[in-house]
VOKE-989213 format. One record per residue (C-alpha): y, x, z; residue in one letter; chain. Coordinates in steps of 0.1 Angstrom, whole numbers, plus 2048, in hexadecimal, padded with zeros to 3 digits. Each point is the difference from the previous one (the first is absolute). Layout:
N
+-----+-----+-----+--------+--------+
:  yy :  xx :  zz : residu : chaine :
+-----+-----+-----+--------+--------+
:   Y :   X :   Z :      A :      A :
...
+-----+-----+-----+--------+--------+
END
This chain:
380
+-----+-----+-----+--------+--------+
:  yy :  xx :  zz : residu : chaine :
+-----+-----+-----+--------+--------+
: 800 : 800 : 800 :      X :      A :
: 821 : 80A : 7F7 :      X :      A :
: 81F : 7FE : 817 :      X :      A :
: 823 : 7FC : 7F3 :      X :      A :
: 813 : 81F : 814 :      X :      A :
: 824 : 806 : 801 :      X :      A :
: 81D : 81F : 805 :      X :      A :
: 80D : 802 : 824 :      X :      A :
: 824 : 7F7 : 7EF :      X :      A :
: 7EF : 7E1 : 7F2 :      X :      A :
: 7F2 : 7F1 : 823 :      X :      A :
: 81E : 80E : 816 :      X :      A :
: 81A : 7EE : 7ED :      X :      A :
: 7EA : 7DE : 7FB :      X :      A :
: 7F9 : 802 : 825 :      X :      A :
: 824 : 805 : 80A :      X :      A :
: 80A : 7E3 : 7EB :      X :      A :
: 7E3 : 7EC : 808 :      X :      A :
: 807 : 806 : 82C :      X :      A :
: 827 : 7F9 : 7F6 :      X :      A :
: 7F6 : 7DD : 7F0 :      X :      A :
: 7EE : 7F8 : 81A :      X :      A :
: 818 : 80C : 81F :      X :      A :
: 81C : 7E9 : 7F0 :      X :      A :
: 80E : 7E6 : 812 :      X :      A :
: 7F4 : 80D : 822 :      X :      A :
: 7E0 : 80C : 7F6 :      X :      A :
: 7F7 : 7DF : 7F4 :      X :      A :
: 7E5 : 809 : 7E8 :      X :      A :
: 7F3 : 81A : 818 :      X :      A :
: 7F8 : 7E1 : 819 :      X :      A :
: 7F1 : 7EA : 7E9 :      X :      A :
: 7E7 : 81A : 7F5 :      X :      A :
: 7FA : 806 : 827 :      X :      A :
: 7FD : 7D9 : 806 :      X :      A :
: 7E8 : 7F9 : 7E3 :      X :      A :
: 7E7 : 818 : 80F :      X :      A :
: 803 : 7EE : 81D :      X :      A :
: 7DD : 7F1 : 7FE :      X :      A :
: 7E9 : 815 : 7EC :      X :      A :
: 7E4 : 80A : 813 :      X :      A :
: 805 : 7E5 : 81A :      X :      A :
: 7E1 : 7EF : 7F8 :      X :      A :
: 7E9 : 81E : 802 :      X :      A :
: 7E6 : 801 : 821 :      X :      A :
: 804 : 810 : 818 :      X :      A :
: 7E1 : 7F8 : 816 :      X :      A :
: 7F5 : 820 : 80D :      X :      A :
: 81E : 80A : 813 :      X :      A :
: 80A : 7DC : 811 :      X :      A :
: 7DB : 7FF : 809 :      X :      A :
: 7FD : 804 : 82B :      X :      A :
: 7F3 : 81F : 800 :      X :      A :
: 819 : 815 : 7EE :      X :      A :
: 820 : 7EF : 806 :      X :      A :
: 801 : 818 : 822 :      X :      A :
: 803 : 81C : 7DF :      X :      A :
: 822 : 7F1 : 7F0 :      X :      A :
: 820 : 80B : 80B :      X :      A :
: 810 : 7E1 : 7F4 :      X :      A :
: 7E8 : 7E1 : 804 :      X :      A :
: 811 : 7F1 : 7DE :      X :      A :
: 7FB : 821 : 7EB :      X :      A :
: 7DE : 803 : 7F6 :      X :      A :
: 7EE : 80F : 7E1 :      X :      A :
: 7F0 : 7EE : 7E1 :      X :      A :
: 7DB : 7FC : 7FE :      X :      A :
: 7FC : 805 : 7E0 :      X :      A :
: 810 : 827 : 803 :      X :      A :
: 801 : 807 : 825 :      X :      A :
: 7F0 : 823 : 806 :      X :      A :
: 7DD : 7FA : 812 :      X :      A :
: 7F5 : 81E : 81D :      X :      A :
: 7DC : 80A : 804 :      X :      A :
: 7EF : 7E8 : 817 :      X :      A :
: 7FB : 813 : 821 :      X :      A :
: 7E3 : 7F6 : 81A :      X :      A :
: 7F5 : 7E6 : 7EC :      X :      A :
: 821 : 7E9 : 804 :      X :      A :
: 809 : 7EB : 7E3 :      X :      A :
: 827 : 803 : 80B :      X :      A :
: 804 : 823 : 803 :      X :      A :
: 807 : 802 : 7DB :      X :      A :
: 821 : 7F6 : 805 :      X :      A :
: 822 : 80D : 801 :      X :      A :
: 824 : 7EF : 7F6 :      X :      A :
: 800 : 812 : 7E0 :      X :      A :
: 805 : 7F7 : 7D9 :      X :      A :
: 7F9 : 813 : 7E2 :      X :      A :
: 81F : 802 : 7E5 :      X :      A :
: 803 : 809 : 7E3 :      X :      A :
: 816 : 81D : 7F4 :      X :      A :
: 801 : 806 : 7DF :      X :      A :
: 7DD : 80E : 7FA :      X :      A :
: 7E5 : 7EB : 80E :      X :      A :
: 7FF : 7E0 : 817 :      X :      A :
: 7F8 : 819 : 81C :      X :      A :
: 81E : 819 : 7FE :      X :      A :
: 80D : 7FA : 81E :      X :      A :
: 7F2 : 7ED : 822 :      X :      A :
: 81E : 7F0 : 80F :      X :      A :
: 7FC : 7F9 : 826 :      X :      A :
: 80E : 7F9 : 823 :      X :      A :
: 809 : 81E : 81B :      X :      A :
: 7E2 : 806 : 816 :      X :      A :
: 7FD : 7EE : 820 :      X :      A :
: 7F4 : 814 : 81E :      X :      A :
: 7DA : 7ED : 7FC :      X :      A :
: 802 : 807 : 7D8 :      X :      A :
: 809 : 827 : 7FD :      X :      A :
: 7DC : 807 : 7FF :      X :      A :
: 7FA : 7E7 : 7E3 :      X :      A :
: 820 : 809 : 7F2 :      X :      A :
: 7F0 : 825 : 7FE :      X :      A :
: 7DE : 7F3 : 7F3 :      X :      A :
: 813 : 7F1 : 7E2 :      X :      A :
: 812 : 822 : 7FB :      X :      A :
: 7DF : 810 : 7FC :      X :      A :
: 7E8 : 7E4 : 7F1 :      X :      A :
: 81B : 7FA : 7E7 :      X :      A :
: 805 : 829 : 7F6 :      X :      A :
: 823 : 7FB : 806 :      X :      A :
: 813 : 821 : 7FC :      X :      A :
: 823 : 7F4 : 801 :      X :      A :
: 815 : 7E8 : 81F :      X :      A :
: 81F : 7F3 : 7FB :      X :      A :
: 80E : 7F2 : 820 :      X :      A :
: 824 : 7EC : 7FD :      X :      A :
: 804 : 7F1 : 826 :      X :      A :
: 811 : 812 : 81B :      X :      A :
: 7E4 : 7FD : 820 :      X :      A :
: 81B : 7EB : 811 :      X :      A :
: 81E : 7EE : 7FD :      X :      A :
: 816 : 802 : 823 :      X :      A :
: 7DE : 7EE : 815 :      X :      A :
: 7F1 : 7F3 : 7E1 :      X :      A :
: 7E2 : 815 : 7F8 :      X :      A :
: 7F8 : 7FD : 7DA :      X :      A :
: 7E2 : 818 : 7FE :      X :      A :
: 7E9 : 817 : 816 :      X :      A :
: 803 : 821 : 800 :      X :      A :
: 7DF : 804 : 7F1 :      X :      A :
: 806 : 82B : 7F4 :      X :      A :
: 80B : 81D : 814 :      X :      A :
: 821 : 809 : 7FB :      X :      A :
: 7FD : 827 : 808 :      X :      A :
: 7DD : 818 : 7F4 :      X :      A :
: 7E8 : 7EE : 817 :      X :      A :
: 7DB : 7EF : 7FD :      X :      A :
: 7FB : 7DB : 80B :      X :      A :
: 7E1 : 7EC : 7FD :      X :      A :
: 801 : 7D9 : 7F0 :      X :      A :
: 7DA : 7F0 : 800 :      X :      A :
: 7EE : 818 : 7EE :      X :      A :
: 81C : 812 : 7ED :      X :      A :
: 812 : 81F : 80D :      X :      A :
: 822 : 807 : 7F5 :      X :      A :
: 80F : 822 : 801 :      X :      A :
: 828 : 801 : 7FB :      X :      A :
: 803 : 828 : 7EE :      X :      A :
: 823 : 7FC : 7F0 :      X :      A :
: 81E : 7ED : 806 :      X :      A :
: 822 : 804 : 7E6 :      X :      A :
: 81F : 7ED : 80A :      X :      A :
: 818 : 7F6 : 7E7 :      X :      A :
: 821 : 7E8 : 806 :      X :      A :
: 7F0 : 7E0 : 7FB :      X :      A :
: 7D9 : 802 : 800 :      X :      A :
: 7E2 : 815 : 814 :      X :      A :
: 7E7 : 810 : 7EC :      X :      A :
: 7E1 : 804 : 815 :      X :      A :
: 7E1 : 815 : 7F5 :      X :      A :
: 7DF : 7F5 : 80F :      X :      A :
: 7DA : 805 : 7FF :      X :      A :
: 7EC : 7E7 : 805 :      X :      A :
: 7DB : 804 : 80C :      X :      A :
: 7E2 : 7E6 : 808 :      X :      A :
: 7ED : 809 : 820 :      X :      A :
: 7DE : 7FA : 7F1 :      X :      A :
: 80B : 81C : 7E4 :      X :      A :
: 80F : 818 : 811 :      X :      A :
: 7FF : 819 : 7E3 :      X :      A :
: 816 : 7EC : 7E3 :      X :      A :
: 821 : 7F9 : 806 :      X :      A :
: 81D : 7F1 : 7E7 :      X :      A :
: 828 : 803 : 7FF :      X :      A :
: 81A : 7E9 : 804 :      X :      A :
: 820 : 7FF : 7FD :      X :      A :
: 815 : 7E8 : 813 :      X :      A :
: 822 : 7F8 : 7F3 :      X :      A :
: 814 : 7F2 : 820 :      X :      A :
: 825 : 7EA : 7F3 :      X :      A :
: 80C : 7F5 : 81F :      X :      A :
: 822 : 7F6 : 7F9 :      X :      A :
: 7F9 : 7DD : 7EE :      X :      A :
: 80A : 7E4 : 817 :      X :      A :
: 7EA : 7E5 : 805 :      X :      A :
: 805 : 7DF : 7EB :      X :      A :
: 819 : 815 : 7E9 :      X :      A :
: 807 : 81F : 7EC :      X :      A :
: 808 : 81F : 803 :      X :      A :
: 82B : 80D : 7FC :      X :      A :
: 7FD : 819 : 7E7 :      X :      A :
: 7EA : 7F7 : 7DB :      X :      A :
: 803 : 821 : 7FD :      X :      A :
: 7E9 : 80D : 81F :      X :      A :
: 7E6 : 7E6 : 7F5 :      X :      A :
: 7FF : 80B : 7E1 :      X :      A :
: 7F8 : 824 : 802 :      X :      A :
: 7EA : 7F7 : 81B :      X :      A :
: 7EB : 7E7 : 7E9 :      X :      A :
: 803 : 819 : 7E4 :      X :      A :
: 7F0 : 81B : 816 :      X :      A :
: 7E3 : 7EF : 80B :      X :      A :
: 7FF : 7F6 : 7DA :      X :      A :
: 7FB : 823 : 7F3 :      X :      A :
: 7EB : 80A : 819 :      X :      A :
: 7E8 : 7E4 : 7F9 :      X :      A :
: 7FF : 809 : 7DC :      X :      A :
: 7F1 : 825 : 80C :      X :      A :
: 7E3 : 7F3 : 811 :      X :      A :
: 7DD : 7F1 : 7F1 :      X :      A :
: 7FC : 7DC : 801 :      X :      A :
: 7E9 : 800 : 821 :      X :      A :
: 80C : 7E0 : 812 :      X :      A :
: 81D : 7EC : 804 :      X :      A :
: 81F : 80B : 813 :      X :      A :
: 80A : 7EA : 81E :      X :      A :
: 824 : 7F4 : 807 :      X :      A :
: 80C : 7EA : 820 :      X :      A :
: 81E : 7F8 : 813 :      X :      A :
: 7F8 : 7EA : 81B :      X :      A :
: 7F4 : 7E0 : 7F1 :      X :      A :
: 7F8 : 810 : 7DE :      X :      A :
: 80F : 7E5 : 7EA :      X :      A :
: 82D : 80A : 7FF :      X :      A :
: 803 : 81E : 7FE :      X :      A :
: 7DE : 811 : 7F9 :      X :      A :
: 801 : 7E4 : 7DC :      X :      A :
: 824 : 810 : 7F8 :      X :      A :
: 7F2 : 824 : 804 :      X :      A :
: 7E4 : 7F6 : 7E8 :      X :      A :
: 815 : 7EE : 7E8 :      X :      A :
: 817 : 814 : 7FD :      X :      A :
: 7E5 : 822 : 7F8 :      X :      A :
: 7ED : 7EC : 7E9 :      X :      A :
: 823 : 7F9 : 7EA :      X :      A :
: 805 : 823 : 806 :      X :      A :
: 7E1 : 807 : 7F2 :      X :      A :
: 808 : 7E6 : 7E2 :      X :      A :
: 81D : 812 : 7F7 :      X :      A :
: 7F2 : 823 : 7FD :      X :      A :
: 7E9 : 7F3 : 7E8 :      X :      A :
: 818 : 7EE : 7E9 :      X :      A :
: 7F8 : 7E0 : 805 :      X :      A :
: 81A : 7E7 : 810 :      X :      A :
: 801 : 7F7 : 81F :      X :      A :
: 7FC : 7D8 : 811 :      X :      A :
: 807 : 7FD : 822 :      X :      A :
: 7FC : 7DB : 802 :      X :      A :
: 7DA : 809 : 7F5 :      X :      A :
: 7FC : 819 : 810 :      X :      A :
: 805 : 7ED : 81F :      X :      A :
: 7F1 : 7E0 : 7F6 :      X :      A :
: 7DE : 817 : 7FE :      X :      A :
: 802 : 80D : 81E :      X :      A :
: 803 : 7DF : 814 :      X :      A :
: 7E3 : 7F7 : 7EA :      X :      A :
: 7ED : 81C : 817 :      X :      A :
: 812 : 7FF : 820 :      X :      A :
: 816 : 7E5 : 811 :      X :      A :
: 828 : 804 : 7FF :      X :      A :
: 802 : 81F : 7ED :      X :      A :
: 824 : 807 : 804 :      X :      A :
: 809 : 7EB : 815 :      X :      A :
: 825 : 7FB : 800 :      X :      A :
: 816 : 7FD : 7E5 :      X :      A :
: 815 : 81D : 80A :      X :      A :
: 7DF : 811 : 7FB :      X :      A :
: 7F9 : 7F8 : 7E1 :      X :      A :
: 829 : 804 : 7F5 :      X :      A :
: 7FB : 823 : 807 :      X :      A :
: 7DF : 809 : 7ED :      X :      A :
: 81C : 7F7 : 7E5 :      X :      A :
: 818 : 813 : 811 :      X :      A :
: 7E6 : 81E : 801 :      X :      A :
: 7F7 : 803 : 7E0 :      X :      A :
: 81E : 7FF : 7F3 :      X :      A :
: 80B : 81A : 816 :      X :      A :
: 7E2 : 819 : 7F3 :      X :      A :
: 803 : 7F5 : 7DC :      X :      A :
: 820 : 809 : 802 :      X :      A :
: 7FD : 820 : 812 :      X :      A :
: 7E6 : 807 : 7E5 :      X :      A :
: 817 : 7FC : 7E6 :      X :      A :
: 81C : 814 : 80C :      X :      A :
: 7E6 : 81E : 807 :      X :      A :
: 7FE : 803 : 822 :      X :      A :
: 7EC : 81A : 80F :      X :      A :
: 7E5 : 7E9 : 80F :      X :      A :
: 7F5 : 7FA : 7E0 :      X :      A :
: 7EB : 81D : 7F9 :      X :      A :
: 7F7 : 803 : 82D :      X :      A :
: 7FC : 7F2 : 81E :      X :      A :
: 822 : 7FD : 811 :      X :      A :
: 7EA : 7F8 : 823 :      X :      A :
: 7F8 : 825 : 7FD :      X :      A :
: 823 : 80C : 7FA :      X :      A :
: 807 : 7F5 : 822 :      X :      A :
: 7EC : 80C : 815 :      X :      A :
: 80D : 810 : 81C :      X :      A :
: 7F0 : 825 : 7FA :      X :      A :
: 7F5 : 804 : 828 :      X :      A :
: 7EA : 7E2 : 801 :      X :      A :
: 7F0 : 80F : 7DC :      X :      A :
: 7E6 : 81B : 805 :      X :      A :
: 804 : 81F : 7E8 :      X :      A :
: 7DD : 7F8 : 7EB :      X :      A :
: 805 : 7DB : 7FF :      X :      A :
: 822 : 80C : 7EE :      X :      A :
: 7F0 : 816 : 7E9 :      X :      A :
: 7EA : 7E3 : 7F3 :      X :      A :
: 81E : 7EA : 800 :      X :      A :
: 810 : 817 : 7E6 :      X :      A :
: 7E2 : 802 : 7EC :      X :      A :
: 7FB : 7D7 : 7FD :      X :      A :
: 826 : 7FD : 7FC :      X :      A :
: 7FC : 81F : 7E0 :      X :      A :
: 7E4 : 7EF : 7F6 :      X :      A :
: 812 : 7DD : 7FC :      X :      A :
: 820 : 80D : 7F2 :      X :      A :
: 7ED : 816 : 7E5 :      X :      A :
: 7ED : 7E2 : 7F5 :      X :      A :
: 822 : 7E7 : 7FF :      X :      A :
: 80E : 81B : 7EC :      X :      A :
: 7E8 : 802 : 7E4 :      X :      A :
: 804 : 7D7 : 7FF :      X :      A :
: 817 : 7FA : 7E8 :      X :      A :
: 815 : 7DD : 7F8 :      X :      A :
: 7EC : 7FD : 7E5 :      X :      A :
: 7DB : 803 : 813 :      X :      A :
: 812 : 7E8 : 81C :      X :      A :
: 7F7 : 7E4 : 7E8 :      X :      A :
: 7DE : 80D : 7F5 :      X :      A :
: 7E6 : 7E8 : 80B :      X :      A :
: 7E6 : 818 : 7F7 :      X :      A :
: 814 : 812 : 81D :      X :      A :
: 806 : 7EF : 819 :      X :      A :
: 7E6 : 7E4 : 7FD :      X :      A :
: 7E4 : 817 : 802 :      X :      A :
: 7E2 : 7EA : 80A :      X :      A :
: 7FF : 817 : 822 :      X :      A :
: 822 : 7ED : 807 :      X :      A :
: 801 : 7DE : 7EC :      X :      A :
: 810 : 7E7 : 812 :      X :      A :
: 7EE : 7E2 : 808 :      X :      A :
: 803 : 7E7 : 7E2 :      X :      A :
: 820 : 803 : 7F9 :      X :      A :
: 80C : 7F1 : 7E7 :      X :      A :
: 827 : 803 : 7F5 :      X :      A :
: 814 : 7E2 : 7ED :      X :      A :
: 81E : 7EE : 7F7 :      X :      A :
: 7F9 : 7E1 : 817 :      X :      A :
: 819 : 7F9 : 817 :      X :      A :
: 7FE : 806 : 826 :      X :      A :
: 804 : 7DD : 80A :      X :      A :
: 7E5 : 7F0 : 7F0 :      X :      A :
: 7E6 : 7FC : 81F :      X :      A :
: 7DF : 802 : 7FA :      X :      A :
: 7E2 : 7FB : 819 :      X :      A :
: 7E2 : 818 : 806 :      X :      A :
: 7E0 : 7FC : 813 :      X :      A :
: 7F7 : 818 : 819 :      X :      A :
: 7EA : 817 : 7E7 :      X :      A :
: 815 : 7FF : 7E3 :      X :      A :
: 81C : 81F : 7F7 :      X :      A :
: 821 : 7FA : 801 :      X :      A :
: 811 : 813 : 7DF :      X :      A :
: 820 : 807 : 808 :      X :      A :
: 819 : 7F6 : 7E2 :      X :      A :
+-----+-----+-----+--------+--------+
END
């Protein structure tokens, strides 16, 4: 199958006329996008989580995963409900497992959240909750902060390296399973604590070269397992996050991005992705901002700005030197992508990174369509 791809000039200047249509009129269009997604999903059970036995498990007793894509746990000791956990998977741009969107750990779910973490191979955690908020607590602390070892269930996890930069923590851990002491696996755990609860960040511009970070660092590793992103209820802020990397990812490849769609199949895999439509104003708001940064060549367009800024005591001399090579490695291979290959398909829709029935076209945004649970969403 052939996709239809297009310049960066081409999709930055029909986004920026496409989010200033809709932000007329105080943001009118923006809301009734927001408002006709109101229901999708809705309808979708949602038995496993309200069912007695696991509702101890949710954070929020009204937030609860999809059946038909909630991520199922081992059975342990013979008990039917100890395959579950308030989690979703989403999909991403690739497959309809990119991602697995759930809520911060409880004190009585950090083991299981742990056991998903290794069942599900994930290698990357994206984390965009503070642990409180003044006597709120959003999330357990469920990692050591400093270079210590801490035992969840059967999974050990060893904190080896921590990098602090001015809006995120970037944690390096090792994870190991107590019946198997001799294989362990690396993860990294990318810690944004500065986005308030129910709302957004101040800045587009930290989010952005946060999302674009974990972005390129996700395009370095194999395909092993899906990468898991929460807040505290894993719906707000953790959909925006994913939305707004998978339009990332959209754009890189030439293809145009839709981020009524986009959204629309997520709540199709997890309630209330992007929950507020400040939320969802700003996915707008952020991709604009990186397209146009794109455009005007900034320097987070061949690396990771995250890197840029860390501060250099928290960064141990080796881990530095591998930084430089991956950060080499990326800007050599930009370099030798010209304007020209930017719209290749053969290029940039390799079947190693074909996004997942996508399928470009002139029809406009507002015409709502509905999709069962197990059918793709293109996005137009």
């Amino acid at each position: 199958m052939r996709v239809q791809t297009f310049s960066r000039a081409q999709i930055q200047e029909e986004f920026t006329l496409r989010f200033q249509s809709l932000a007329a009129n105080d943001k009118r269009g923006l809301k009734k996008e927001f408002d006709d997604l109101d229901e999708v999903g809705q309808n979708l059970p949602s038995r496993a989580g309200t069912t007695e036995a696991n509702q101890n498990k949710n954070r929020y007793p009204y937030i609860v995963p999809y059946d038909h894509c909630r991520v199922r746990l081992s059975v342990q000791n013979q008990n039917p409900f100890s395959d579950y956990i308030n989690a979703n998977y989403v999909p991403g741009g690739g497959t309809e497992r990119d991602f697995i969107c759930t809520q911060g750990p409880l004190p009585h779910t950090v083991a299981d959240f742990w056991r998903m973490v290794w069942e599900q191979n994930v290698q990357i955690i994206v984390m965009v909750t503070a642990l409180r908020h003044k006597d709120i607590v959003l999330c357990e602390n469920y990692w050591p902060f400093e270079p210590s070892i801490v035992q969840h269930g059967r999974i050990q996890v060893t904190t080896v390296k921590r990098q602090q930069g001015p809006d995120c923590v970037i944690t390096t851990m090792k994870l190991r399973q107590r019946d198997c002491p001799a294989a362990d696996r690396t993860v990294t755990h990318y810690y944004y604590s500065s986005w308030p609860d129910m709302g957004v960040p101040k800045d587009p511009a930290s989010l952005c070269a946060f999302t674009e970070h974990v972005r390129l660092h996700l395009e370095t590793l194999p395909r092993l397992g899906p990468s898991v992103v929460h807040c505290s209820a894993g719906v707000g802020r953790s959909g925006t996050f994913v939305a707004l990397l998978w339009l990332m990812q959209l754009c890189v490849r030439g293809i145009r991005p839709d981020v009524r769609a986009a959204v629309e199949d997520l709540r199709l895999h997890r309630m209330w992705m992007v929950q507020k439509l400040q939320q969802y104003v700003f996915v707008y708001q952020c991709l604009l901002h990186w397209l146009n940064a794109r455009m005007a060549g900034a320097a987070w367009q061949h690396q990771s700005p995250i890197l840029n800024t860390i501060h250099p005591k928290t960064q141990p001399q080796n881990s530095a030197s591998k930084g430089n090579k991956v950060r080499r490695k990326h800007h050599q291979h930009r370099k030798s992508t010209s304007d020209e290959q930017f719209t290749s398909t053969k290029h940039f829709l390799h079947p190693s990174n074909l996004l997942r029935k996508l399928l470009p076209s002139s029809t406009l945004p507002e015409q709502h369509s509905k999709y069962s649970p197990t059918t793709t969403l293109p996005l137009r």
